[in-house]
KEPADO-394594 format. One line per field, with one value per residue: residue number from 1; residue in one letter; x, y, z of N, C-alpha, C in turn. Coordinates in steps of 0.02 Angstrom, whole numbers. Layout:
resi: c(NUM;...)
resn: c(A;...)
n.X: c(X;...)
n.Y: c(Y;...)
n.Z: c(Z;...)
ca.X: c(X;...)
ca.Y: c(Y;...)
ca.Z: c(Z;...)
c.X: c(X;...)
c.Y: c(Y;...)
c.Z: c(Z;...)
//
This chain:
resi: c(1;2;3;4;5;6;7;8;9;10;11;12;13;14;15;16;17;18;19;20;21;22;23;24;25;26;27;28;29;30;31;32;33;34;35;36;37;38;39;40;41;42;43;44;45;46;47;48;49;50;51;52;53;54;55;56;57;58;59;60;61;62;63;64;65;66;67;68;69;70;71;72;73;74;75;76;77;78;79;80;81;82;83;84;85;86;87;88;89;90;91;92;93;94;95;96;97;98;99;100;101;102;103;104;105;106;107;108;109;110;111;112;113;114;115;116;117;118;119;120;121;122;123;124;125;126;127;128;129;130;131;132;133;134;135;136;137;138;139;140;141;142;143;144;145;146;147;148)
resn: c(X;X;X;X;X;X;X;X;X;X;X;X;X;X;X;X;X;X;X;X;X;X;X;X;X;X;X;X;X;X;X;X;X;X;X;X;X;X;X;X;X;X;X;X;X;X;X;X;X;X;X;X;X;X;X;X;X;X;X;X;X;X;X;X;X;X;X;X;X;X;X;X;X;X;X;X;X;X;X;X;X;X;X;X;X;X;X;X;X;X;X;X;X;X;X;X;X;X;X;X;X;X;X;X;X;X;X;X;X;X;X;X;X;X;X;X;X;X;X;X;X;X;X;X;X;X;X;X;X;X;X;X;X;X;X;X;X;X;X;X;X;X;X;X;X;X;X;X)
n.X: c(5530;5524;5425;5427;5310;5308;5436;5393;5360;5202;5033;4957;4797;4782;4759;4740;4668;4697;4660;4734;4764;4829;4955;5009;5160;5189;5205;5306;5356;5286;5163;5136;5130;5287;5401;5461;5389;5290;5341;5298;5198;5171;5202;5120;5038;5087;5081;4952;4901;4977;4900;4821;4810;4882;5029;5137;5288;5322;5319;5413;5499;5511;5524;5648;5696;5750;5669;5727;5699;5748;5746;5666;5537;5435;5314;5273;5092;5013;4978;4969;4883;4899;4798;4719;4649;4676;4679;4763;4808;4887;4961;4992;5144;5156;5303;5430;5536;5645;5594;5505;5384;5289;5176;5117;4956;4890;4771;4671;4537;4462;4451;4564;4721;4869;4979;5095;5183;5335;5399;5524;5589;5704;5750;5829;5960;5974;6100;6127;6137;6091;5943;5931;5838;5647;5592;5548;5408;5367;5353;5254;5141;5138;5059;4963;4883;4852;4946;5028)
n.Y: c(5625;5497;5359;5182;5084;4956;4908;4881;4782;4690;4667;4550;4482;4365;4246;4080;3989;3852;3728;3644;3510;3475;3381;3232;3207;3346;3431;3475;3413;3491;3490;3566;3659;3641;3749;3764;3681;3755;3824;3702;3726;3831;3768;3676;3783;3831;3739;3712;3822;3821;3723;3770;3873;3821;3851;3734;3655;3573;3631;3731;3617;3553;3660;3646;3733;3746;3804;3869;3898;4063;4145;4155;4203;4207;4250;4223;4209;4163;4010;3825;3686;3510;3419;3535;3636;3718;3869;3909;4045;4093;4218;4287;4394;4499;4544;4621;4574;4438;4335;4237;4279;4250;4267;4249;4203;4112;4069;4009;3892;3978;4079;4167;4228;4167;4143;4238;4252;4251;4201;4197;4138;4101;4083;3963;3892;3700;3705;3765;3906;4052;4152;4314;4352;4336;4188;4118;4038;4071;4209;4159;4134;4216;4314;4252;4233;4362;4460;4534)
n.Z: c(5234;5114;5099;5018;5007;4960;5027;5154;5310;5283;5366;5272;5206;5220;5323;5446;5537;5665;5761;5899;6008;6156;6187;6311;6305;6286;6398;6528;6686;6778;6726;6647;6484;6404;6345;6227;6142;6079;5984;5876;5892;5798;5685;5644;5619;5518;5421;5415;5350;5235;5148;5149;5066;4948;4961;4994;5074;5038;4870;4886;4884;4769;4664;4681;4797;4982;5146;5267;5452;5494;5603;5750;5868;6020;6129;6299;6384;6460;6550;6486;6482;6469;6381;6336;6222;6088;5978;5841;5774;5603;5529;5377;5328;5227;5115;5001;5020;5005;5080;5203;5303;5458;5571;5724;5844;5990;6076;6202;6243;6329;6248;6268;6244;6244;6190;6079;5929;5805;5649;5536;5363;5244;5079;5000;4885;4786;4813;4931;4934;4952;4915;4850;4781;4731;4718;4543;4565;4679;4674;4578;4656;4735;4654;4593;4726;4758;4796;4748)
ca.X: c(5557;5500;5449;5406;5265;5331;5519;5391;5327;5135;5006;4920;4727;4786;4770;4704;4646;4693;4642;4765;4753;4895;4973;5064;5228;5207;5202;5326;5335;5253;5100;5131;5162;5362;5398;5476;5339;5250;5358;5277;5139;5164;5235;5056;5009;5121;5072;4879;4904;5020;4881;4747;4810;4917;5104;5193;5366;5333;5324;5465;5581;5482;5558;5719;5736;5715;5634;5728;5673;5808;5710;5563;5522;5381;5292;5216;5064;4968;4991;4923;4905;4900;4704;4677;4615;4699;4669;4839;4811;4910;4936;5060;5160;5180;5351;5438;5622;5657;5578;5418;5351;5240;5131;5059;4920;4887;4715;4656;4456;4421;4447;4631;4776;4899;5042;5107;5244;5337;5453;5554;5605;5721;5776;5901;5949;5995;6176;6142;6144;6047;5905;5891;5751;5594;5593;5505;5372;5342;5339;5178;5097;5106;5014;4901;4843;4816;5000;5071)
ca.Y: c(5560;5463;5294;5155;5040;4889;4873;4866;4716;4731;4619;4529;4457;4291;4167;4043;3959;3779;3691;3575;3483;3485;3295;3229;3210;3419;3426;3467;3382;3526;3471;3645;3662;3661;3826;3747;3676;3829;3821;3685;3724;3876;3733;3678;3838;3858;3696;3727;3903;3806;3683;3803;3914;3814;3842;3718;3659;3501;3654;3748;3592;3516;3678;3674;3758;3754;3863;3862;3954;4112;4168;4131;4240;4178;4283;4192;4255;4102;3929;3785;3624;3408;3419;3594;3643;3780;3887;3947;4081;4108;4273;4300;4448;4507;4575;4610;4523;4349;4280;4196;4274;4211;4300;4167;4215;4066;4060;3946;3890;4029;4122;4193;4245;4134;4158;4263;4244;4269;4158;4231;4097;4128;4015;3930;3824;3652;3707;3816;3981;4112;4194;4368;4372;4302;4121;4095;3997;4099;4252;4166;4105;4281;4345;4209;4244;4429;4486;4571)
ca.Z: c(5221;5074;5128;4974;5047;4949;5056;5219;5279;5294;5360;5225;5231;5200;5398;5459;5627;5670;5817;5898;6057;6187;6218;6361;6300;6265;6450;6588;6751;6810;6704;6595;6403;6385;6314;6149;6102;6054;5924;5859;5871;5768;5632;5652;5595;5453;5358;5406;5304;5149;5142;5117;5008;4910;4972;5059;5092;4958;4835;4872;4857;4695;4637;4723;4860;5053;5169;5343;5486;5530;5645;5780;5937;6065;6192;6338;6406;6499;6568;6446;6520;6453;6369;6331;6152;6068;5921;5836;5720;5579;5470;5336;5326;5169;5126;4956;5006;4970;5113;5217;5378;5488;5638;5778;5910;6008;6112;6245;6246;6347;6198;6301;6233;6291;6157;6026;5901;5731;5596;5478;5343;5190;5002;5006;4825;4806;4865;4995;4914;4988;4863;4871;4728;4751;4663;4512;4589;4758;4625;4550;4718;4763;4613;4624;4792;4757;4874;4694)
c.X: c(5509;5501;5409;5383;5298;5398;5469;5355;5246;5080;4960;4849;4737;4813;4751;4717;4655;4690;4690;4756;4825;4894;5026;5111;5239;5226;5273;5308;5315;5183;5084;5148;5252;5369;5410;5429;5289;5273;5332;5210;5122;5169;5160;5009;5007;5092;5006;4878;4926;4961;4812;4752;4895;4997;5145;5264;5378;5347;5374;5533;5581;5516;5626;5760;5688;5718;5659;5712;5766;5784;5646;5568;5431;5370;5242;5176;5039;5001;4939;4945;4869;4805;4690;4682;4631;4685;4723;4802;4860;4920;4998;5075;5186;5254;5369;5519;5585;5633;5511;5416;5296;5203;5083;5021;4881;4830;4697;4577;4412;4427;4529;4691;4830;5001;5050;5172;5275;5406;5477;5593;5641;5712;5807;5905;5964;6088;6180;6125;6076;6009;5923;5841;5722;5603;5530;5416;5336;5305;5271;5129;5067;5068;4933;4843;4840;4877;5038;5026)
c.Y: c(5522;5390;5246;5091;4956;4860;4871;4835;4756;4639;4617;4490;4394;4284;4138;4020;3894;3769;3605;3578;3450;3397;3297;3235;3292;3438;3441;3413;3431;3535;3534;3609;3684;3714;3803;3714;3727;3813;3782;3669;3786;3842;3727;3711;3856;3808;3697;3800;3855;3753;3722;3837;3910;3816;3809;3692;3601;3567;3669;3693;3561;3597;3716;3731;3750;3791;3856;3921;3985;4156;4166;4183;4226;4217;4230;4206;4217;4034;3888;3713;3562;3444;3482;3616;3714;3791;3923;3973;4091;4174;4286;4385;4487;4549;4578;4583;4451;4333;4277;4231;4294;4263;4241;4219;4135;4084;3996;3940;3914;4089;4184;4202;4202;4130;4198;4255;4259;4232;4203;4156;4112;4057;4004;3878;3759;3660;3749;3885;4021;4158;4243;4391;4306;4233;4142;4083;4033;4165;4227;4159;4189;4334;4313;4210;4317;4487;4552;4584)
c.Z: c(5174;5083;5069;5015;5015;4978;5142;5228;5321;5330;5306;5235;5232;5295;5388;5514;5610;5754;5825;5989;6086;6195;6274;6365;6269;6337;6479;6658;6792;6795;6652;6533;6420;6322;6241;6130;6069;5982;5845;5850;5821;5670;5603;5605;5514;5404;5350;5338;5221;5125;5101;5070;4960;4904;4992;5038;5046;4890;4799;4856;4790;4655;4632;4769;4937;5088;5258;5391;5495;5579;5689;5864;5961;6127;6241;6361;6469;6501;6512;6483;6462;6437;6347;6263;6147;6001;5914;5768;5676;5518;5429;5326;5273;5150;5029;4945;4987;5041;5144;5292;5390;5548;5674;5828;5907;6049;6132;6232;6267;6292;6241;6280;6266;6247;6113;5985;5829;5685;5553;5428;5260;5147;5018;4928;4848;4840;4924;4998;4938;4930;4886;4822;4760;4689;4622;4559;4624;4718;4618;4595;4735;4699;4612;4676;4805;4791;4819;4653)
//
């Protein structure tokens, strides 16, 4: 079987670590993290990454188009509670379709595993339309940053 490394997605060297700090209103009345928040804290993740190396979601619409999630899956591993200081990793996954995904590991201050997860995010133009090439733009980001 002949398999061409550029149709599979790969991890790429490009993360980054952000540190965010759980708030009350993330909370349950059981004093836990509510599971959907993860999610956002993976958001967290995503704009810490577009920030550092130049990509974010001001980009893609400065050159018309937006980037919705079609996909997010969240593993739970651990309890996080109101106060506790997390580090959400982010790693990009390099792919050669038209779209953006994401890889989360979430760690607690014991250095603990406490989540894992993954986004999938396509184009979309100003009408809706569904890329299946890589935009312009994303095209140069990913030469730029070494991905092509």
């Amino acid at each position: 079987m002949i398999r061409r490394k550029d149709i599979y997605n790969e991890v790429s060297n490009l993360s980054i670590s952000k540190e965010v700090r759980v708030r009350f209103n993330e909370t349950d009345a059981l004093g836990i993290v509510w599971h959907g928040n993860y999610l956002t804290y993976f958001e967290d993740g995503r704009e810490a990454f577009g920030r550092h190396y130049g990509i974010s979601y001001l980009d893609a619409l400065d050159n018309g188009y937006v980037t919705p999630i079609v996909s997010s899956n969240c593993s739970h591993k651990l309890t996080v509670k109101y106060g506790d200081v997390l580090r959400v990793e982010t790693a990009y996954i390099n792919t050669s379709a038209a779209k953006i995904i994401f890889r989360f590991k979430i760690f607690n201050q014991k250095d603990e595993l406490v989540c894992t997860g993954e986004t999938v995010q396509v184009f979309l133009d100003k009408e809706g339309n569904l890329s299946l090439q890589l935009p312009a733009f994303y095209e140069e980001w990913k030469k730029k940053v070494g991905l092509i």
